[in-house]
Biopython code that builds the backbone (N, CA, C, O; Angstrom):
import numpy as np
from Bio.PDB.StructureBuilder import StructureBuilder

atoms = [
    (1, "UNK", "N", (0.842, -1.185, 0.000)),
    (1, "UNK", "CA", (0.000, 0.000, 0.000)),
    (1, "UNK", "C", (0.886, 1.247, 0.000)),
    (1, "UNK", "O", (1.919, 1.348, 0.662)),
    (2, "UNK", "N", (0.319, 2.303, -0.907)),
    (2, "UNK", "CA", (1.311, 3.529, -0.990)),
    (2, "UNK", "C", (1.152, 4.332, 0.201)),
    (2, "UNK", "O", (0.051, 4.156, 0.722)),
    (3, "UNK", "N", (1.956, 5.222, 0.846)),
    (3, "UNK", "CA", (1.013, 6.089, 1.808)),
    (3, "UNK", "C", (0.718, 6.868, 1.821)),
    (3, "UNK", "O", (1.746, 7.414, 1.419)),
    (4, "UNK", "N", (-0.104, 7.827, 1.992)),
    (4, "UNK", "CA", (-1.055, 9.128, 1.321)),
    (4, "UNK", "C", (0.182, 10.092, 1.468)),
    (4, "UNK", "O", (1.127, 9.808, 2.204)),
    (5, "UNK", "N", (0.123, 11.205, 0.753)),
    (5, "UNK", "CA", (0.878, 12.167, 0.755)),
    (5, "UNK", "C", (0.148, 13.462, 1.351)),
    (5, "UNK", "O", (-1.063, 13.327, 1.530)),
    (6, "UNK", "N", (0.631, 14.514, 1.634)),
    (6, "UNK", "CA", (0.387, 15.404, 2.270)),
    (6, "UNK", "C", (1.012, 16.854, 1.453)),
    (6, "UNK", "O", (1.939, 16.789, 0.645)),
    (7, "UNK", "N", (0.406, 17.977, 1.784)),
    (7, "UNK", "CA", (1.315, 18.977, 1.094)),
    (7, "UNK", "C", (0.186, 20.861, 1.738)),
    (7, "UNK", "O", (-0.813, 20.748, 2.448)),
    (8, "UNK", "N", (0.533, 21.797, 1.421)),
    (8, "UNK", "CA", (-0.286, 22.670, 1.673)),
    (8, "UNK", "C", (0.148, 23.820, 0.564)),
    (8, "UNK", "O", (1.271, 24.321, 0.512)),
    (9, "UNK", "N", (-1.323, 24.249, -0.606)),
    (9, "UNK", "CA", (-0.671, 25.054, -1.510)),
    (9, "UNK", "C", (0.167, 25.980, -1.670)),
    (9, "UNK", "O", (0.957, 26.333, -2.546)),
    (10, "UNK", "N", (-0.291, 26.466, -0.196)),
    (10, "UNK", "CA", (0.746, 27.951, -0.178)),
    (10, "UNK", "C", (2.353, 27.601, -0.029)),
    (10, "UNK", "O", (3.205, 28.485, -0.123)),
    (11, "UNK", "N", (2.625, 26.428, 0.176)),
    (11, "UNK", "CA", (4.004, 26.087, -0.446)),
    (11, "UNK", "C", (4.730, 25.644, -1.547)),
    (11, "UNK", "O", (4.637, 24.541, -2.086)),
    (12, "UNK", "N", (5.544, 26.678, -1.882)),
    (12, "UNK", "CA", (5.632, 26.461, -3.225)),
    (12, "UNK", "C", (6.549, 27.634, -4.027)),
    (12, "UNK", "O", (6.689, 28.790, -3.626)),
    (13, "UNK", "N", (7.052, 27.148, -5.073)),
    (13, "UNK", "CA", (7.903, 28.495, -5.684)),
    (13, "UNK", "C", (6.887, 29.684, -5.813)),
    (13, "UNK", "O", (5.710, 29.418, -6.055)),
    (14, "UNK", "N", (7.346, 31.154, -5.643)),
    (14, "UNK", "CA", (6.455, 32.107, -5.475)),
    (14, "UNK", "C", (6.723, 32.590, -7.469)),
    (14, "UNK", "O", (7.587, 32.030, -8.143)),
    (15, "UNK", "N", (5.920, 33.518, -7.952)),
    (15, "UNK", "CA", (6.239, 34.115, -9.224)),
    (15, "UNK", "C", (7.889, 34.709, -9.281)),
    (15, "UNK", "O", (8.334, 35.340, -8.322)),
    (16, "UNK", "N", (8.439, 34.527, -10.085)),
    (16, "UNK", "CA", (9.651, 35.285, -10.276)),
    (16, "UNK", "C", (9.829, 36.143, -10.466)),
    (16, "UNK", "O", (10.932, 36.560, -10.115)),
    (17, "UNK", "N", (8.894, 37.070, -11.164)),
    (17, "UNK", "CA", (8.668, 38.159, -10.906)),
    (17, "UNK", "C", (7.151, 38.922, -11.447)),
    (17, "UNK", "O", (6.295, 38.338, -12.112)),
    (18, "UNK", "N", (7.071, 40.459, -10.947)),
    (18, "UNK", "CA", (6.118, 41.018, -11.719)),
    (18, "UNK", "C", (5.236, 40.745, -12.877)),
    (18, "UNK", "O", (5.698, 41.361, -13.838)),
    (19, "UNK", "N", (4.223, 40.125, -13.191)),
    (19, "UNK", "CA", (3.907, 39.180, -14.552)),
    (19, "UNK", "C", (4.462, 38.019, -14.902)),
    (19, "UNK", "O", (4.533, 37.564, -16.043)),
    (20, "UNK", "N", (4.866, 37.528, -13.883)),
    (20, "UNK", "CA", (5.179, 35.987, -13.903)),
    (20, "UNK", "C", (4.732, 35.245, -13.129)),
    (20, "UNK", "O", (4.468, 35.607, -11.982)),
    (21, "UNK", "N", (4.516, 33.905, -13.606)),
    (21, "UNK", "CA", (4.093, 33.083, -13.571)),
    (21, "UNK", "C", (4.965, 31.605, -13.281)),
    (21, "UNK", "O", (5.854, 31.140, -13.994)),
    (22, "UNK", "N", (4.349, 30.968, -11.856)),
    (22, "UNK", "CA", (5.443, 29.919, -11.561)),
    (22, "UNK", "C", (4.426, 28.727, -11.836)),
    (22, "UNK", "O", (3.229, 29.014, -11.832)),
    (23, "UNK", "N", (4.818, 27.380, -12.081)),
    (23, "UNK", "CA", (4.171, 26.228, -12.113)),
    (23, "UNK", "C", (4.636, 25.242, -11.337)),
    (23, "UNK", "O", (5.834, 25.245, -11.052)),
    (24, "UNK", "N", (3.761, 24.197, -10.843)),
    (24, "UNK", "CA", (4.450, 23.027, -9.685)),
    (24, "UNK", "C", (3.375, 21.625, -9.983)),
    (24, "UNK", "O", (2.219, 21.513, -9.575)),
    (25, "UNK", "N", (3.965, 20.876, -10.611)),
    (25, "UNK", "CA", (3.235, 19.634, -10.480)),
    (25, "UNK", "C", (2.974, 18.902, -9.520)),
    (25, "UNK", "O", (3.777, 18.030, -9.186)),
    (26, "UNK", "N", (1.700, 19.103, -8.808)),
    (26, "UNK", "CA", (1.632, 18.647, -7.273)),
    (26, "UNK", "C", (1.297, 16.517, -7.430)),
    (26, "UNK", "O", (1.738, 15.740, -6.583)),
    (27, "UNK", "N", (0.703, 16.183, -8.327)),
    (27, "UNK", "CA", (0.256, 14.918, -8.400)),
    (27, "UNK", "C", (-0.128, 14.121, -9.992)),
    (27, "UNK", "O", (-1.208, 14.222, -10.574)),
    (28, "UNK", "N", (0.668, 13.600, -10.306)),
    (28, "UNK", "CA", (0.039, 12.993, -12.086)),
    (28, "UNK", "C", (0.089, 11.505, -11.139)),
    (28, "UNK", "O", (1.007, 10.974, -10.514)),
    (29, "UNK", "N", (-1.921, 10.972, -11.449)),
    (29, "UNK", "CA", (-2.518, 9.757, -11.348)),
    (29, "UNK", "C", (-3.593, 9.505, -12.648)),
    (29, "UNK", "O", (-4.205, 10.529, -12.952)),
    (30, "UNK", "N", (-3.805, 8.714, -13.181)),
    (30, "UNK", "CA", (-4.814, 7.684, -13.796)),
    (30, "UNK", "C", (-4.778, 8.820, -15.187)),
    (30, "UNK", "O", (-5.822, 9.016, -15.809)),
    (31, "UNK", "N", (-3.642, 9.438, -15.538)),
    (31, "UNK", "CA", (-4.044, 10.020, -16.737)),
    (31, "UNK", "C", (-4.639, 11.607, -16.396)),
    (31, "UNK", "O", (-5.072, 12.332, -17.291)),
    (32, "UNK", "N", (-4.596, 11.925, -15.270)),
    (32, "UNK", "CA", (-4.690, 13.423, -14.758)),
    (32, "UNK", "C", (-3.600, 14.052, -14.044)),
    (32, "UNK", "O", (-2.984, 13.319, -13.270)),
    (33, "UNK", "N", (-3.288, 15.084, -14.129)),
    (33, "UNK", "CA", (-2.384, 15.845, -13.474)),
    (33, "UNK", "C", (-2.681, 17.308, -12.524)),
    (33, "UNK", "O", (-3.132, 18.385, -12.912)),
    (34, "UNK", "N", (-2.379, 17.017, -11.577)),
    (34, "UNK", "CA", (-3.221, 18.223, -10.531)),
    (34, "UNK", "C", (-1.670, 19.301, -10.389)),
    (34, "UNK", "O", (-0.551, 18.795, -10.306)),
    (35, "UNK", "N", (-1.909, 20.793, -10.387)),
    (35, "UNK", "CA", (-0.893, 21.447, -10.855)),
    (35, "UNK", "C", (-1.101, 22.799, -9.899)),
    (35, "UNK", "O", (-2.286, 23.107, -9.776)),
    (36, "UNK", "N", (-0.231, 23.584, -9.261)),
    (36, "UNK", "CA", (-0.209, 24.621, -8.084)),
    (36, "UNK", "C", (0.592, 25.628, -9.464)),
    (36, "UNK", "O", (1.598, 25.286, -10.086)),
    (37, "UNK", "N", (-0.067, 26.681, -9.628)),
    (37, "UNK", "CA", (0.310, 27.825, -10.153)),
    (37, "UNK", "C", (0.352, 28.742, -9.806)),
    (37, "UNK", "O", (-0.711, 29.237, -10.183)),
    (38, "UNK", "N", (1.163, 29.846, -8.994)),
    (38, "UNK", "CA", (1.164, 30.742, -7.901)),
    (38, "UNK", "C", (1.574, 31.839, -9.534)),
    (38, "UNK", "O", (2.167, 31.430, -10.532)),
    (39, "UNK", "N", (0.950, 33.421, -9.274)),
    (39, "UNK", "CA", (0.836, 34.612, -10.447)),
    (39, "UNK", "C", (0.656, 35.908, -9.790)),
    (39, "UNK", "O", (0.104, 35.987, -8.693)),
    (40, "UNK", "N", (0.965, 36.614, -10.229)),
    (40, "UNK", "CA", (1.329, 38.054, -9.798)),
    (40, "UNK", "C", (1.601, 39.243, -10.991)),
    (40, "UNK", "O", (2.492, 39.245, -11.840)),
    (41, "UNK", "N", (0.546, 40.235, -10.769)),
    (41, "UNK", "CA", (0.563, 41.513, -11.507)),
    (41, "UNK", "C", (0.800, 40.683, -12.922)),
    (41, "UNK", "O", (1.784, 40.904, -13.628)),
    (42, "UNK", "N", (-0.289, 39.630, -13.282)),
    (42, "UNK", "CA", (0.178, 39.021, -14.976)),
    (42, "UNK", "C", (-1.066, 39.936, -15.622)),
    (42, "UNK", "O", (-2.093, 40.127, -14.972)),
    (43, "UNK", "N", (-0.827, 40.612, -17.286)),
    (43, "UNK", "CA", (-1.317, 41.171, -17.537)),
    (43, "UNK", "C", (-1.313, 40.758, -19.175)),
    (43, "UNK", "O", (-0.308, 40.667, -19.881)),
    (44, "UNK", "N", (-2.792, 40.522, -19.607)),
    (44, "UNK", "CA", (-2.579, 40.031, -21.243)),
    (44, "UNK", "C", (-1.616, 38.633, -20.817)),
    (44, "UNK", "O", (-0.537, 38.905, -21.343)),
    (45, "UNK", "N", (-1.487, 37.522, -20.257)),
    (45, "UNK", "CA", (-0.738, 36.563, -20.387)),
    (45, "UNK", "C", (-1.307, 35.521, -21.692)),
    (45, "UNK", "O", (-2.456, 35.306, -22.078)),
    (46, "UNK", "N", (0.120, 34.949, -22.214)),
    (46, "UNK", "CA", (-0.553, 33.831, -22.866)),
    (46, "UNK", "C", (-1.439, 33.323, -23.451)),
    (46, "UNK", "O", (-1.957, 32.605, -22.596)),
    (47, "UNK", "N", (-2.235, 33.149, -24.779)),
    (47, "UNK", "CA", (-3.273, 32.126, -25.083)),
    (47, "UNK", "C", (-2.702, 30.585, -24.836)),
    (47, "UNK", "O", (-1.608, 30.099, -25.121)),
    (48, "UNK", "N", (-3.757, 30.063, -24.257)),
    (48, "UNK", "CA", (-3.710, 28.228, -24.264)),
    (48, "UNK", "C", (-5.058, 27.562, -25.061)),
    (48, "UNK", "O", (-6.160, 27.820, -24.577)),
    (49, "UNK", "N", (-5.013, 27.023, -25.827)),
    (49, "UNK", "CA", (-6.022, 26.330, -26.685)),
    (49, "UNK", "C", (-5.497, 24.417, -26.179)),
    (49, "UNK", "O", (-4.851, 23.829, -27.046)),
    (50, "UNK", "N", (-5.680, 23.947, -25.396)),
    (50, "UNK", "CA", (-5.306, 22.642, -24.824)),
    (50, "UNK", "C", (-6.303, 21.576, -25.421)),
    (50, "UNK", "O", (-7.506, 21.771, -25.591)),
    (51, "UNK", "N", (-5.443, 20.124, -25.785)),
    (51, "UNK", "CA", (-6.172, 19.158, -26.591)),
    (51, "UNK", "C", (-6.476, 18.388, -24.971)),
    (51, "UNK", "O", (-6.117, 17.227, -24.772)),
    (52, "UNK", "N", (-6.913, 18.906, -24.298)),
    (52, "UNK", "CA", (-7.555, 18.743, -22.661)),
    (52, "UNK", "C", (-8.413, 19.536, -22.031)),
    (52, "UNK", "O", (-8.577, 20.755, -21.975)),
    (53, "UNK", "N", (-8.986, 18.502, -21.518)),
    (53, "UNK", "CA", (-10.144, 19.479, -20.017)),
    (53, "UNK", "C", (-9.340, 20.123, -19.052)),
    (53, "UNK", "O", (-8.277, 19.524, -18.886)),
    (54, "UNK", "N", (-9.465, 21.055, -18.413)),
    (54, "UNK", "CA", (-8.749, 21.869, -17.048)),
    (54, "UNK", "C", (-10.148, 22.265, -16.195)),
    (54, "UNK", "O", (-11.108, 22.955, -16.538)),
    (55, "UNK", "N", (-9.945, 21.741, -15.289)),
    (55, "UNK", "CA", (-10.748, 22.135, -14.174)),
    (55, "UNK", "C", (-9.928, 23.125, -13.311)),
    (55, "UNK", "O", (-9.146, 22.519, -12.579)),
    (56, "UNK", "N", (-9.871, 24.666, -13.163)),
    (56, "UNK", "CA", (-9.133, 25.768, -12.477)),
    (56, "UNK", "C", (-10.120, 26.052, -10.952)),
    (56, "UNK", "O", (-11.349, 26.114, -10.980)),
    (57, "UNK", "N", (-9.564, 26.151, -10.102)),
    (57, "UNK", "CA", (-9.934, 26.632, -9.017)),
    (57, "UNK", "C", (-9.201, 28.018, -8.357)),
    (57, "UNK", "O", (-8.231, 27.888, -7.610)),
    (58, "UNK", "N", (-9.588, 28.960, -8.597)),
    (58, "UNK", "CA", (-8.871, 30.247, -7.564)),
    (58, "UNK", "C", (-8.508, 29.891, -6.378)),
    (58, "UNK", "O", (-9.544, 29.820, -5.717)),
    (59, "UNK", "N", (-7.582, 29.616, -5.713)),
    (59, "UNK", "CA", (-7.615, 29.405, -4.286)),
    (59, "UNK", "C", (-7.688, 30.614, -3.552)),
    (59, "UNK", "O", (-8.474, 30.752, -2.615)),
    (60, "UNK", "N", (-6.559, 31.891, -4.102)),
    (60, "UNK", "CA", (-6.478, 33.206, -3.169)),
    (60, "UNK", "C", (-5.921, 34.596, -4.432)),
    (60, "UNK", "O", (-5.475, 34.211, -5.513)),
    (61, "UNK", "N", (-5.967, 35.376, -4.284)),
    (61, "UNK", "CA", (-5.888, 36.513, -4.970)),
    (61, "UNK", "C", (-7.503, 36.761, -5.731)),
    (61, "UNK", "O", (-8.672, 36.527, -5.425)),
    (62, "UNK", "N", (-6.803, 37.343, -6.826)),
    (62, "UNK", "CA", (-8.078, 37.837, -7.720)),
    (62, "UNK", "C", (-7.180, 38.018, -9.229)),
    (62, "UNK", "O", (-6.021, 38.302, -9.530)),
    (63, "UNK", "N", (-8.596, 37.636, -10.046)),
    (63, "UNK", "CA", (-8.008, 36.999, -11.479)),
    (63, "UNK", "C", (-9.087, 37.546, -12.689)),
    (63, "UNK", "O", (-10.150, 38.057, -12.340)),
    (64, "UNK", "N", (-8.831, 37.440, -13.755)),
    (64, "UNK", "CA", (-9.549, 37.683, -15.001)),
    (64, "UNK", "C", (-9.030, 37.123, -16.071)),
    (64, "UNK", "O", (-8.093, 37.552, -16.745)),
    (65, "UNK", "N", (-9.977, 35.634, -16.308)),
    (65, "UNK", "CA", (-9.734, 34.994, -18.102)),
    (65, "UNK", "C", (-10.453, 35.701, -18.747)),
    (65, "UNK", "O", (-11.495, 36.195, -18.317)),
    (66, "UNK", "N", (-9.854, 35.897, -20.227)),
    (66, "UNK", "CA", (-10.082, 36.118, -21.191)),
    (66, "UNK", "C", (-10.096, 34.853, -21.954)),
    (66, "UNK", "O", (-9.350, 33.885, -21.801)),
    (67, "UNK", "N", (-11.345, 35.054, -23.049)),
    (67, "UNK", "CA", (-11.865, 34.029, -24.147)),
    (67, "UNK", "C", (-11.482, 34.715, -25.335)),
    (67, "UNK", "O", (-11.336, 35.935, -25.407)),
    (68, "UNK", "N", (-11.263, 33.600, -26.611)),
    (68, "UNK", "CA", (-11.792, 34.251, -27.671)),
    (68, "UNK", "C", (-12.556, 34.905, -28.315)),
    (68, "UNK", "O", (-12.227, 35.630, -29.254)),
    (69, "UNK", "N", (-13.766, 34.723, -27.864)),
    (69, "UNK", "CA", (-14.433, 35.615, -28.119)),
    (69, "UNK", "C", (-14.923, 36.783, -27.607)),
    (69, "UNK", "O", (-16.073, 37.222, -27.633)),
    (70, "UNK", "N", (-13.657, 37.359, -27.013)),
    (70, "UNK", "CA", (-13.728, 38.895, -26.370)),
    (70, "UNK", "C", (-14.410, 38.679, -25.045)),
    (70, "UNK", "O", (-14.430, 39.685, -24.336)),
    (71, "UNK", "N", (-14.923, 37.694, -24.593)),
    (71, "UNK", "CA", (-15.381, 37.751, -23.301)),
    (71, "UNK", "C", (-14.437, 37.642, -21.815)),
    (71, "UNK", "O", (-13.297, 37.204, -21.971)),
    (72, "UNK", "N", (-14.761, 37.933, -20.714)),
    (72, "UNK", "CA", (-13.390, 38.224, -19.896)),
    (72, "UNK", "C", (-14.469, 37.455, -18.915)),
    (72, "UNK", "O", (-15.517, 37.054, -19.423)),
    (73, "UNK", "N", (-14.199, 37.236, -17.415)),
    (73, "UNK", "CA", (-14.674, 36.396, -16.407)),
    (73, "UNK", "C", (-13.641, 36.551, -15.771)),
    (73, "UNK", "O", (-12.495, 36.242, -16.100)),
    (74, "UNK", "N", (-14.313, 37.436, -14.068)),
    (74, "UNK", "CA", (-13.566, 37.685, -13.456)),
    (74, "UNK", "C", (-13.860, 36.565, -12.314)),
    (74, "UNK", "O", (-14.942, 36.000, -12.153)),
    (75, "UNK", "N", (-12.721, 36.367, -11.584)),
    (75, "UNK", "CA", (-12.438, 35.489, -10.477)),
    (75, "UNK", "C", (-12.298, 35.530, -9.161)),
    (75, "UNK", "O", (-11.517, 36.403, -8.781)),
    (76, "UNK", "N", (-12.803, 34.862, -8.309)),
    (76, "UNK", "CA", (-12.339, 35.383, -6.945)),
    (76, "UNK", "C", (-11.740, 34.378, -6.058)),
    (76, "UNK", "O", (-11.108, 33.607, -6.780)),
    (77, "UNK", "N", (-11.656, 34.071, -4.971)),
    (77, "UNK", "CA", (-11.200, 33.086, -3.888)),
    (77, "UNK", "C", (-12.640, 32.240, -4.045)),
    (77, "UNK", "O", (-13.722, 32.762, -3.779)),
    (78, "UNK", "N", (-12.486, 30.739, -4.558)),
    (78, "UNK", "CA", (-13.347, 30.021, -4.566)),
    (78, "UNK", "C", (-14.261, 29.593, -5.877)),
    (78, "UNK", "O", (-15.105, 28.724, -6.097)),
    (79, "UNK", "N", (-13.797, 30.402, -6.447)),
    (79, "UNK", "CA", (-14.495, 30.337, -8.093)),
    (79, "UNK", "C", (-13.656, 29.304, -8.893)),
    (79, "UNK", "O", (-12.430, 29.290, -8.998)),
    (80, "UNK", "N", (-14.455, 28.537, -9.379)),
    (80, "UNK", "CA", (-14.189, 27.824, -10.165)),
    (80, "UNK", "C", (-14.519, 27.743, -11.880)),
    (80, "UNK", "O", (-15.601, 28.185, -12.268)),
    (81, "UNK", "N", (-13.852, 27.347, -12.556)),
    (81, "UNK", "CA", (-14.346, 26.658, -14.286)),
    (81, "UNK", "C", (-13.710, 25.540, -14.903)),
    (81, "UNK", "O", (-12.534, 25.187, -14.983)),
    (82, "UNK", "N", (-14.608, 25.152, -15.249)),
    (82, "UNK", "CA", (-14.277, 24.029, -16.497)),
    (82, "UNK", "C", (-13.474, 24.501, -17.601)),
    (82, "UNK", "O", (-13.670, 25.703, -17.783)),
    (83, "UNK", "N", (-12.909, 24.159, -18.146)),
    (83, "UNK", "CA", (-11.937, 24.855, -19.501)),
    (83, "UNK", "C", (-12.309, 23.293, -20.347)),
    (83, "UNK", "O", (-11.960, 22.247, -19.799)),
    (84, "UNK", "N", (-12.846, 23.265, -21.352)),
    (84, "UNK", "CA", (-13.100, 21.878, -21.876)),
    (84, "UNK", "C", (-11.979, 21.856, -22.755)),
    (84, "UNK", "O", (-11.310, 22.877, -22.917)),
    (85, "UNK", "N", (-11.682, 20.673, -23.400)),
    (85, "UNK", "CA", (-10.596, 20.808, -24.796)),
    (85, "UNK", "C", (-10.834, 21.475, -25.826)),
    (85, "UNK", "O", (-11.974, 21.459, -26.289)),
    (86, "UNK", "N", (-9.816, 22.219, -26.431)),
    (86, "UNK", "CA", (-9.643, 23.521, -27.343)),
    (86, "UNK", "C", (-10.727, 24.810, -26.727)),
    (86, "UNK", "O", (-11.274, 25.475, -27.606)),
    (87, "UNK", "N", (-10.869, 24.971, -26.077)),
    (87, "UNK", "CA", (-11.581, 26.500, -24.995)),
    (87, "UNK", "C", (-10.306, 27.684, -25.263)),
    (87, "UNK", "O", (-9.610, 27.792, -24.254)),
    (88, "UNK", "N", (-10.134, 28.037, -25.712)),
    (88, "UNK", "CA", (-8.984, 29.168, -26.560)),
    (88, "UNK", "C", (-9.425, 30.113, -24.791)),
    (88, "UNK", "O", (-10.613, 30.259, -24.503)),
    (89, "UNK", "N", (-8.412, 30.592, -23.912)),
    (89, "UNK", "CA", (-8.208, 31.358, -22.917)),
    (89, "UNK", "C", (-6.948, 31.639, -22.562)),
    (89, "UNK", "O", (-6.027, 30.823, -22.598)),
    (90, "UNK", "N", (-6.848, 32.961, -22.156)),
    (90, "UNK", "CA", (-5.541, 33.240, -21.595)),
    (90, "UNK", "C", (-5.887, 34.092, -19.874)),
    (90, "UNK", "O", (-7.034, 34.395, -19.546)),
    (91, "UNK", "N", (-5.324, 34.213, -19.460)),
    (91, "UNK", "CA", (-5.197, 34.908, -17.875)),
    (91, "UNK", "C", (-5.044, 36.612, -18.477)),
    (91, "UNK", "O", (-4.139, 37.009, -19.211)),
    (92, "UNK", "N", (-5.788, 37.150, -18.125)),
    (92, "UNK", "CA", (-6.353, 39.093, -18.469)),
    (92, "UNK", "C", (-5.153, 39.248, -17.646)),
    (92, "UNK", "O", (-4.009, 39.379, -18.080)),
    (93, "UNK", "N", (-5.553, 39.219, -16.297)),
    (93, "UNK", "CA", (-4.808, 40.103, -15.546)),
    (93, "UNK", "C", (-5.107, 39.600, -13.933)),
    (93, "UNK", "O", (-6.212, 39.127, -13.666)),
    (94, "UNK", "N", (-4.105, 39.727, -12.927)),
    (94, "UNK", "CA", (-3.856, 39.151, -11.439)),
    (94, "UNK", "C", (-3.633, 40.327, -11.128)),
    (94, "UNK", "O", (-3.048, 41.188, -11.785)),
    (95, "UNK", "N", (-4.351, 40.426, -9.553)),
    (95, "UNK", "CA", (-3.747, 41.069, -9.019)),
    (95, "UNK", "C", (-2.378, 42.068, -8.752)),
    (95, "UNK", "O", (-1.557, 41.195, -8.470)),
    (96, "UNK", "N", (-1.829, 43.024, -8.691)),
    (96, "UNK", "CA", (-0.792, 43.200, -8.941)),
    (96, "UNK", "C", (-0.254, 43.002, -6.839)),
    (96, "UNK", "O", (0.744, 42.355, -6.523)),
    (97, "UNK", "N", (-0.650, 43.306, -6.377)),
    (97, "UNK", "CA", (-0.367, 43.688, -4.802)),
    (97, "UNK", "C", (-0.799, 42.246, -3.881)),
    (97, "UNK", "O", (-1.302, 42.335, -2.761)),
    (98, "UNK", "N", (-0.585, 41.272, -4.381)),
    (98, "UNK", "CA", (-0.846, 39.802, -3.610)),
    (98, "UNK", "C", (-0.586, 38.846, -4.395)),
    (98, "UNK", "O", (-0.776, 39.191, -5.561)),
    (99, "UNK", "N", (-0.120, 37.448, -4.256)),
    (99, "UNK", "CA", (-0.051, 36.065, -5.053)),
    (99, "UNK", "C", (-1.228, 35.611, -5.312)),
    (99, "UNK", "O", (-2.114, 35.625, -4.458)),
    (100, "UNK", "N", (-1.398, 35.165, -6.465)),
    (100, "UNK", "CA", (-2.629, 34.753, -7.011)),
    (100, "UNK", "C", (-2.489, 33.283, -6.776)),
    (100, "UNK", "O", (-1.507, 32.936, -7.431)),
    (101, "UNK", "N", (-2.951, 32.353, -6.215)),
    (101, "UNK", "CA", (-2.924, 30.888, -6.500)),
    (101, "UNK", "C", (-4.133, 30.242, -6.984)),
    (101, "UNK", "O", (-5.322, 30.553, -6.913)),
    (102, "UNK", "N", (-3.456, 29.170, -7.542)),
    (102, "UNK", "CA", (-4.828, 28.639, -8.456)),
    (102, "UNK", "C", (-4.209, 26.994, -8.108)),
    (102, "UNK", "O", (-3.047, 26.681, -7.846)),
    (103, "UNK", "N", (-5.219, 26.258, -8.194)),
    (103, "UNK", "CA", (-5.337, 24.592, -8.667)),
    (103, "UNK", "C", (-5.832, 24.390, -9.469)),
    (103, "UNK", "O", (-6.999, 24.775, -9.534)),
    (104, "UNK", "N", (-5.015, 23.379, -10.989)),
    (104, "UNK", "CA", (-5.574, 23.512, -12.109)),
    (104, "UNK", "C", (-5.361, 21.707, -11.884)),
    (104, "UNK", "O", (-4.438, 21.231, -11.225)),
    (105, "UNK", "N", (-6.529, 20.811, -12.652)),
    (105, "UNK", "CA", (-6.570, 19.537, -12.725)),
    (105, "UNK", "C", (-6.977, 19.475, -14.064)),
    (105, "UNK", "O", (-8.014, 19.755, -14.666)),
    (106, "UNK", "N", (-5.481, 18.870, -14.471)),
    (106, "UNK", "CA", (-5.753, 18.427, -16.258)),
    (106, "UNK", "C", (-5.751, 17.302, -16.197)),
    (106, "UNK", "O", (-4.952, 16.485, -15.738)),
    (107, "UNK", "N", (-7.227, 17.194, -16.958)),
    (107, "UNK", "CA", (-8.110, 15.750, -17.023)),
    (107, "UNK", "C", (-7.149, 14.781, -18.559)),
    (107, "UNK", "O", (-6.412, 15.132, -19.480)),
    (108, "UNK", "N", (-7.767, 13.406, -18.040)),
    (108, "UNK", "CA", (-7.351, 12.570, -19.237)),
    (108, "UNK", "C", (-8.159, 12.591, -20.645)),
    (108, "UNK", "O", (-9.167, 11.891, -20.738)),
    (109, "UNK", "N", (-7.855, 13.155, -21.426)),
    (109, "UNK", "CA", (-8.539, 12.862, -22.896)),
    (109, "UNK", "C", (-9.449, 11.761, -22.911)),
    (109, "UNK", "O", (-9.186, 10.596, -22.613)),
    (110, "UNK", "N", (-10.500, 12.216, -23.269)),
    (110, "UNK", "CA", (-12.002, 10.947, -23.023)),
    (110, "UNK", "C", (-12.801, 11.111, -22.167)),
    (110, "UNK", "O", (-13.728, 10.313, -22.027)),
]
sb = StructureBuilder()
sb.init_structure("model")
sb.init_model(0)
sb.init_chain("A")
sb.init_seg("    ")
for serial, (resi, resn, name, xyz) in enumerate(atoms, 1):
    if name == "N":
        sb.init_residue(resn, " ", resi, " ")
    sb.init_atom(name, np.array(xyz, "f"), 0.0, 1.0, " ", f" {name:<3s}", serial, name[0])
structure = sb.get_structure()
């Protein structure tokens, strides 16, 4: 038998800097991968169009995705979304004055 693991998000590499963005692979099981992304003052970040589901959870700060189709969705401590496969989104903008953390669970294709 394996033995459970333990961990607490707020540990973890912090952003490197101003509009950056750190990543931490907390757990890959059964074809999913659960992932700690700590962000700060990110502004216009990135498009991701993923051949995967993402289930995102805000844990703490405050956030705004942007869609392709010009739509934005702002975020708070506790908000959650589905991101299904190919969902074209990027991160608007974090907080600039606190760490943004998020839990993102990328699902298995199917």
């Amino acid at each position: 038998m394996t033995a459970p693991r333990f961990g607490n998000l707020r540990d973890g590499p912090a952003p490197a800097a101003a509009g950056g963005e750190t990543f931490a692979e907390l757990l890959r099981d059964g074809g999913a991968r659960v992932e700690r992304i700590a962000s700060r003052a990110v502004r216009d970040g990135d498009w991701y169009e993923q051949g995967w589901g993402e289930f995102v959870l805000l844990a703490s700060g405050a956030a705004r995705l942007a869609f392709a189709d010009g739509t934005e969705r702002a975020l708070a401590p506790g908000d959650w979304v589905h991101l299904p496969a190919g969902c074209r989104h990027r991160v608007a903008w974090t907080d600039p004055s606190v760490e943004t953390l998020w839990l993102a669970v990328h699902l298995p294709p199917g």
